[in-house]
C-alpha positions in Angstrom: -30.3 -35.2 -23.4 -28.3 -33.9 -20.8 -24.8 -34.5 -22.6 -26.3 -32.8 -25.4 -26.6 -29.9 -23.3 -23.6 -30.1 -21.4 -22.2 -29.7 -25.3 -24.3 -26.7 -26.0 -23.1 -25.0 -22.8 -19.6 -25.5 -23.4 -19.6 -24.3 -27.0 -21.7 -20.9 -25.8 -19.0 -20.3 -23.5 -16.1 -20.6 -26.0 -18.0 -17.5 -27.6 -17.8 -15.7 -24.4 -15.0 -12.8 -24.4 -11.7 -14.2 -22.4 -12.9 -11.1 -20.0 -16.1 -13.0 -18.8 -13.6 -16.0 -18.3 -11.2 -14.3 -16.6 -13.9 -12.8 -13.9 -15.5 -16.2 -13.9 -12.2 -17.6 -12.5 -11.7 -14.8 -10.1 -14.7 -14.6 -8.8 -14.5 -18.5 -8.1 -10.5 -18.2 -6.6 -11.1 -15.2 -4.4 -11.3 -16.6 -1.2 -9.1 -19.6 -2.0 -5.5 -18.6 0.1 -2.3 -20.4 0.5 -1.3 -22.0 3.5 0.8 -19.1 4.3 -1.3 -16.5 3.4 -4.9 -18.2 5.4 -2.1 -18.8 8.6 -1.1 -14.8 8.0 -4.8 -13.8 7.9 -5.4 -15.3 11.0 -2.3 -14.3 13.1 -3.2 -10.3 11.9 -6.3 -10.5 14.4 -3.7 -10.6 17.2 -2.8 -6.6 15.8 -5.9 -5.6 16.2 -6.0 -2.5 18.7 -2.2 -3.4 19.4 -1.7 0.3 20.0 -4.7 1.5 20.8 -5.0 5.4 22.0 -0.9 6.1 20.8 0.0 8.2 17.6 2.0 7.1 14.4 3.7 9.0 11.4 3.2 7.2 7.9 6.2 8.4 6.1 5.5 8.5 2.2 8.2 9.0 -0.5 7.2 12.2 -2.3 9.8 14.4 -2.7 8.5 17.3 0.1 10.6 14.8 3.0 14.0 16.5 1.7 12.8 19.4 3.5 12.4 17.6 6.9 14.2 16.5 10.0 13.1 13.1 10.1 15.8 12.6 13.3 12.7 13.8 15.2 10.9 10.7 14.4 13.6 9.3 16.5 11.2 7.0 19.5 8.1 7.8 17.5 5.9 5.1 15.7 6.8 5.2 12.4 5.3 3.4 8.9 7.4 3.5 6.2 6.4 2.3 2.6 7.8 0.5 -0.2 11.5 2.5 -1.0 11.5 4.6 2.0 14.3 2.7 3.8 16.3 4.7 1.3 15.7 8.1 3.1 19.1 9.6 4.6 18.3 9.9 8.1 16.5 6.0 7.8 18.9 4.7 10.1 18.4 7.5 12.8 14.9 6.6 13.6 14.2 3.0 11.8 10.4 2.0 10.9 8.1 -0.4 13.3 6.2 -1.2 10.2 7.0 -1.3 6.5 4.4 -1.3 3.9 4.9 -2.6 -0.2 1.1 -3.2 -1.7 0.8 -5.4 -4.4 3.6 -5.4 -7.1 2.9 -4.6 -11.1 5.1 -6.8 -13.2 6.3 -5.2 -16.3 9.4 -3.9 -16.6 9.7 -5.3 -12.7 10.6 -9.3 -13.4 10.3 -11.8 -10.1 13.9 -11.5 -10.4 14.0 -8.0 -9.9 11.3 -8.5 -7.2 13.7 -10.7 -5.2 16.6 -8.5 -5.6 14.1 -5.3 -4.5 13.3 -7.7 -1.3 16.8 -8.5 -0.4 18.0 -4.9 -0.8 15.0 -3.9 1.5 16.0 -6.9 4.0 19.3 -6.0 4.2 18.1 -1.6 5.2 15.1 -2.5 7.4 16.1 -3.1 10.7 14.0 -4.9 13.0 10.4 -3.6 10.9 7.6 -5.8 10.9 6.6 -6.4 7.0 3.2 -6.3 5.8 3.2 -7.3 2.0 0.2 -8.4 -0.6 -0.4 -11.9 -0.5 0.3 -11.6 -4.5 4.0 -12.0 -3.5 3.9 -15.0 -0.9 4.4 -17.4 -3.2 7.3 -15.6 -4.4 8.7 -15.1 -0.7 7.9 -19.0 0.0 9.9 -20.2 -2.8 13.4 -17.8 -2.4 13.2 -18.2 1.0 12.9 -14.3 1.8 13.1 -12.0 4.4 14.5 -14.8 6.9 14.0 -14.3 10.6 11.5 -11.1 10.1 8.1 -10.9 10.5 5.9 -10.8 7.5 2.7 -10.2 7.0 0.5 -10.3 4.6 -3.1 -8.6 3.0 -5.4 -9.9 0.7 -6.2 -6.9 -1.6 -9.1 -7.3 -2.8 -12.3 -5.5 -3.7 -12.8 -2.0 -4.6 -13.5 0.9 -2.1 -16.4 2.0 -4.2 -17.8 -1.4 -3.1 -17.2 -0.9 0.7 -19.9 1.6 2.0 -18.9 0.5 5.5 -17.0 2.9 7.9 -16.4 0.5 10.3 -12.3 0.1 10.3 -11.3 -2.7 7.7 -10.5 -5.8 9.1 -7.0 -6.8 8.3 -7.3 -10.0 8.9 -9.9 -10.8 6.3 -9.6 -9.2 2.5 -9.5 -5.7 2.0 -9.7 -3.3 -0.6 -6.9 -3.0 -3.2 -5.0 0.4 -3.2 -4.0 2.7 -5.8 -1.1 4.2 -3.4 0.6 2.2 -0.5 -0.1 5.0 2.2 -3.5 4.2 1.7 -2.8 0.5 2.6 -0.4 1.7 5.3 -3.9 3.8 6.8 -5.8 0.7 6.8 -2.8 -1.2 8.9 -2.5 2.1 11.1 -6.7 2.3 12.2 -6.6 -1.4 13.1 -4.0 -1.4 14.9 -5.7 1.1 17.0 -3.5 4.0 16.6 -5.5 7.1 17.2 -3.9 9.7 15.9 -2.2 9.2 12.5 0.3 12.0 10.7 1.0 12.1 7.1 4.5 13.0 5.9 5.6 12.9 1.9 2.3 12.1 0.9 2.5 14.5 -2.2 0.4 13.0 -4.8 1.1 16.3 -7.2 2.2 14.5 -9.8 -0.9 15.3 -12.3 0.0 19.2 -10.8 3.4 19.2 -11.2 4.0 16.4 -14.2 7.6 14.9 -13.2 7.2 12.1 -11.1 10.1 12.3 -8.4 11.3 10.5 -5.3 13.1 12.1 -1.6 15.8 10.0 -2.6 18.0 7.5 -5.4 16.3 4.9 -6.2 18.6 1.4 -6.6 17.3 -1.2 -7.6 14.1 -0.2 -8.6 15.9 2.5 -10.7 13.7 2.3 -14.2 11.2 -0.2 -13.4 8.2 2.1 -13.2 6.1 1.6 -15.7 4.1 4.4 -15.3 6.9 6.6 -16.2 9.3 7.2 -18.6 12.9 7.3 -18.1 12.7 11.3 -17.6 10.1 11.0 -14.9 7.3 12.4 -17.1 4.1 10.4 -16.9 3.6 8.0 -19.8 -0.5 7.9 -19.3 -2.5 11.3 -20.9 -4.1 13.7 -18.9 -7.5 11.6 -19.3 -6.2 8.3 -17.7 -4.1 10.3 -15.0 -7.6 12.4 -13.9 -9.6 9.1 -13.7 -6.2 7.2 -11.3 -6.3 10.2 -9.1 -10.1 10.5 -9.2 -10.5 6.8 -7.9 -7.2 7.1 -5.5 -9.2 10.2 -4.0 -12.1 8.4 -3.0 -10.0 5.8 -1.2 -8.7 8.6 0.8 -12.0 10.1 1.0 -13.3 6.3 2.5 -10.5 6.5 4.9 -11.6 9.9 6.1 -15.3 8.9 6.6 -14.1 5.8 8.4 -11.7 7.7 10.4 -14.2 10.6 12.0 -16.7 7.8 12.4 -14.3 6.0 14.8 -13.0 8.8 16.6 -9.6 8.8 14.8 -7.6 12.1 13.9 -5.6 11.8 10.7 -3.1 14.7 9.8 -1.3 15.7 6.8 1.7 17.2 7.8 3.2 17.1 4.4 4.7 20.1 3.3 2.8 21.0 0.4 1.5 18.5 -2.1 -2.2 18.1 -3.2 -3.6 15.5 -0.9 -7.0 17.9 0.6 -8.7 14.9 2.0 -7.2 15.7 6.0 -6.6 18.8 8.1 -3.4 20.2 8.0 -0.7 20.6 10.4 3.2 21.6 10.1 5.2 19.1 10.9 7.6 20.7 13.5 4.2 21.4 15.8 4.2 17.9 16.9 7.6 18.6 18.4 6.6 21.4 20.2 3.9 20.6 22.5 
């Protein structure tokens, strides 16, 4: 009787869509991690409140930078994300932190992934490296980013899921990002920094349609798939409106976590369409 059932299960599930399948084998892997990833987890509890009552700039890539000194980041706290060790004045004030949330592969192969990691190796200075545990397998096996600290994040679950505003824990899974700065926020509140200033956060691109960087880009020159070659989004104006909907209320959760633990986050960007922050020019920080 019972291996007559067993038969009758497993033919009911082969009618299943592969969708149900595919959730089925998330749902049952999601807290399995790698070695290296569990050991990562755990040594991200020693960040916690690292530099508690200090200030940080997150430096974004959005094309508004061109117009700043970033020399007067010089001795300042600064996050960079994904491409932004290509910024001219990079080497003038160099990162603590660098930021690259978790990698679509498309037109970007695991070869071009390595070759993106050494270039960024090779500009980053002494930056600590927080990554998505999606690539650590990938680091493991080429033997990346020898002799620098990297760290990783297990991004997870949706904001929309998270009602909490209690600062995310870093070292347990968080929520998955639709823009790195937003993962770059979550590394800055847990580290304990208490006042937090946005620069080249422009996310204008469904304003302004051309999608455009503060500087070159090498090796990921192309590999957007988002894009096409021209800059001009490839989604409709339908599918753009629902991405920036749902990347607003991760900024939106950030906020609410942010006044509920005393935390003053800035956008100092000139321009752009981020509203989710007060507003402050840039040079005013210098000036006090």
């Amino acid at each position: 009787m019972a291996a007559a059932l067993r038969k009758i299960l497993t033919f009911g599930s082969m009618l299943l869509p592969y969708g149900v399948h595919e959730l089925k084998r998330r749902l049952k892997n999601r807290h399995k991690f790698s070695p290296d990833v569990a050991s990562s987890l755990a040594e991200n509890r020693q960040l916690a409140g690292l530099h508690a009552g200090q200030r940080c700039f997150i430096l974004g890539n959005g094309p508004s930078v061109k117009g700043l000194d970033l020399s007067r980041l010089q001795g300042e706290n600064v996050i960079t994300v994904s491409n932004g060790y290509l910024h001219s004045d990079f080497d003038k004030f160099q990162s603590r932190y660098h930021c690259v949330p978790q990698i679509t592969y498309g037109l970007m192969t695991s070869e071009d992934v390595v070759r993106w990691f050494d270039e960024m190796h090779s500009h980053l200075g002494a930056a600590e490296l927080f990554l998505s545990s999606t690539e650590a397998e990938l680091v493991r096996k080429h033997n990346l980013f020898s002799g620098r600290t990297v760290r990783y994040l297990v991004l997870g679950e949706s904001f929309d899921e998270r009602p909490s505003v209690e600062i995310v824990d870093i070292s347990q899974p968080v929520p998955r990002v639709d823009s790195v700065p937003v993962m770059a926020l979550m590394i800055a509140m847990y580290l304990g920094f208490k006042e937090i200033i946005l620069l080249g956060v422009d996310h204008d691109r469904f304003l302004s349609s051309p999608y455009q960087y503060a500087f070159d880009l090498k090796v990921q020159k192309g590999k957007d798939i988002t894009v096409n070659a021209d800059g001009t989004p490839r989604r409709n104006r339908h599918d753009d409106f629902q991405q920036a909907a749902r990347l607003w209320r991760q900024y939106r959760a950030i906020s609410n976590i942010a006044r509920a633990n005393d935390i003053r986050v800035v956008n100092s960007t000139p321009g752009g369409a981020l509203d989710e922050f007060e507003r402050r020019p840039f040079q005013a920080w210098f000036e006090e």
